[in-house]
N, C-alpha and C positions, 0 to 999 in steps of 0.2 A: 526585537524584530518588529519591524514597523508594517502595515498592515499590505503593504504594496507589496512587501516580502511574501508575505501569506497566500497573496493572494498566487503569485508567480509560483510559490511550492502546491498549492492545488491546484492551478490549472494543468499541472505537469500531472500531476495525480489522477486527475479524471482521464486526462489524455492517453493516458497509459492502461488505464482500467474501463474508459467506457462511461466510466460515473457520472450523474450529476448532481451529486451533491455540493450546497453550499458551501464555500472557506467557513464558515462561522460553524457549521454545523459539523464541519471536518474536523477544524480542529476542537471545541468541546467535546466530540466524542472520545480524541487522542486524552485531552487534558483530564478526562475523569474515570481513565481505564488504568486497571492497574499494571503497575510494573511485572507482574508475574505475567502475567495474562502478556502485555507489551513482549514479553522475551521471547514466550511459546508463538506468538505470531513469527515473529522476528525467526527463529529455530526455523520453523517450519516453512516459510518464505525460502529462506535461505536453500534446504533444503529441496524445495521443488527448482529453483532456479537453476542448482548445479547439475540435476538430472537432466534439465534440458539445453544440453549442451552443442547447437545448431547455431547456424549466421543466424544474424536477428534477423532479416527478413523470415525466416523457414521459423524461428523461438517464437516471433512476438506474438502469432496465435494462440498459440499452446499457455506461453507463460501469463497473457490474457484471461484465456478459460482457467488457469491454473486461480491467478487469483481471483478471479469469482469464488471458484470452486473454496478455494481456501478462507476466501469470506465468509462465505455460506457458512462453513463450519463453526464459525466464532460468532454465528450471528452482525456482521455489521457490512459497513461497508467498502467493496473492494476499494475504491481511493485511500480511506482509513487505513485499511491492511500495509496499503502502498505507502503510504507517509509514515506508517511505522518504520516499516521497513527501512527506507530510506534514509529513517532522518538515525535508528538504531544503526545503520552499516556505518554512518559518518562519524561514529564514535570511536 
C-alpha cells in the first residue's frame, strides 16, 4: 500500500473518531500491537457497534463516545481503535 493509501485510511479514521493523530503515528502504533490485543479491540468494537443499533445520524454520537470510551480502555488512540477495527472487519 502506497502512502496516499495511508494517508486516505486515516483521514477517514480521525473523521470518524475526532482524532488527530498523525498517518505515521497511526499506523506504527497498529504495526507494533499485538495480534491478541488487535482481536480483543476488534471483539469489543464489534460489540459496542451492534448495541447501537439507530440511523446513523441518531448512532454516530454515541458510537463516537463509544470509541473514545473504548480507547481509553486499551490506552491508545481512538482513530487506532477505528483502523483496527476496520481494516480486522475487511477480513
Amino acid at each position: 500500500m502506497i502512502n496516499k493509501d495511508l494517508d486516505k485510511f486515516a483521514n477517514i479514521a480521525r473523521l470518524m473518531t475526532g482524532s488527530n493523530i498523525s498517518t505515521d503515528e497511526l499506523f506504527n502504533k497498529i504495526k507494533t500491537m499485538n495480534e491478541v490485543t488487535k482481536e480483543d479491540i476488534f471483539l469489543k468494537t464489534n460489540s459496542m457497534l451492534k448495541k447501537t443499533n439507530l440511523p446513523f445520524d441518531k448512532a454516530y454520537p454515541l458510537v463516537k463516545k463509544g470509541f473514545t470510551n473504548l480507547a481509553n480502555e486499551f490506552d491508545i488512540d481512538p482513530a487506532v481503535l477505528f483502523q483496527i477495527y476496520i481494516t480486522k472487519l475487511g477480513k
